[in-house]
C-alpha positions in Angstrom: 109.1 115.9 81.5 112.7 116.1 83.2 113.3 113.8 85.4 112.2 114.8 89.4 109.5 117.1 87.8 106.2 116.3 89.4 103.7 115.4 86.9 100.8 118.1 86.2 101.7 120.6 88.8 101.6 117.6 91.8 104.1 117.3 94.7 105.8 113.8 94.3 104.4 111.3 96.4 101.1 113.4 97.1 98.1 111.0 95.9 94.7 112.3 94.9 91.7 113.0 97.2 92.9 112.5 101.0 94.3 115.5 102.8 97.8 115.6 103.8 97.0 115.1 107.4 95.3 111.6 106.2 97.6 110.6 104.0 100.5 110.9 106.6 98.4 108.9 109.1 97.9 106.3 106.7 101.6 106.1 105.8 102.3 105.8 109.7 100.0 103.0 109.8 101.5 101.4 107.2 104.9 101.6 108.7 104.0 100.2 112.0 102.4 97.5 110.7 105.0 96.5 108.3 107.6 97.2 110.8 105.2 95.2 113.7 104.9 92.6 110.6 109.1 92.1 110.5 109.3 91.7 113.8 106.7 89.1 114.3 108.8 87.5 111.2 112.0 87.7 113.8 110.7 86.2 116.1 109.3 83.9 114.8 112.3 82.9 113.0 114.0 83.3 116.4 111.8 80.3 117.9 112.5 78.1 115.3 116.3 78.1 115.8 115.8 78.1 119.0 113.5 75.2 119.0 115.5 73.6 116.8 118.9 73.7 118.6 116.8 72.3 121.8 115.9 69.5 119.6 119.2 68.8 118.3 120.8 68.4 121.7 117.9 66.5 123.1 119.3 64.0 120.9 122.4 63.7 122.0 121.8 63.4 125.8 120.6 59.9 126.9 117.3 59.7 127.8 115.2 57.0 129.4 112.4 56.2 128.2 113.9 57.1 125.2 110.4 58.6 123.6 110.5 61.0 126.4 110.2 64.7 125.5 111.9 66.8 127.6 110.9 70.4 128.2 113.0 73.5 127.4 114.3 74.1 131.0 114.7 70.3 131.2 116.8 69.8 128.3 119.4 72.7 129.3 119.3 71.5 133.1 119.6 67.8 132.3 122.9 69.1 129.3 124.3 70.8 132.6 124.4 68.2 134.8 124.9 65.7 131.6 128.5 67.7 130.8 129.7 68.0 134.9 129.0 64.5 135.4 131.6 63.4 132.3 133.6 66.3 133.6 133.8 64.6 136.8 134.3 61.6 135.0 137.3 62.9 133.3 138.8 64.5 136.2 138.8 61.2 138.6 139.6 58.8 135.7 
């Protein structure tokens, strides 16, 4: 057969069996889960940098004791106040 002729008389892409109506629900679920599927992916990806960023610059601040998790709103309060204190620092010295 040339090439883009459907095979015995088919439509290309129609399958066997399901009516059309079917087939393009099925399809539609298919993309919304793949699509919902990527996204989860995303974010999830998204977390990780962002949990390892936080973990990266709790790190560097001092901490006391120094096995002392902070929290996420913590860690970017106590880096605020962390970098205007040696600002300050800087300024008077």
């Amino acid at each position: 057969l040339p090439r883009g002729t459907p095979a015995r008389g088919r439509h290309p892409g129609a399958s066997r069996g399901a009516p059309r109506a079917a087939r393009t629900a099925e399809t539609a679920q298919r993309i919304k889960r793949s699509r919902r599927l990527k996204a989860n992916n995303r974010e999830r990806n998204r977390m990780h940098n962002l949990n390892a960023a936080l973990d990266a610059l709790r790190d560097v601040l001092p901490t006391f004791p120094e096995d002392a998790k902070l929290t996420k709103i913590e860690t970017l309060r106590f880096a605020h106040n962390y970098i205007w204190a040696l600002t300050e620092t800087l300024r008077l010295a």
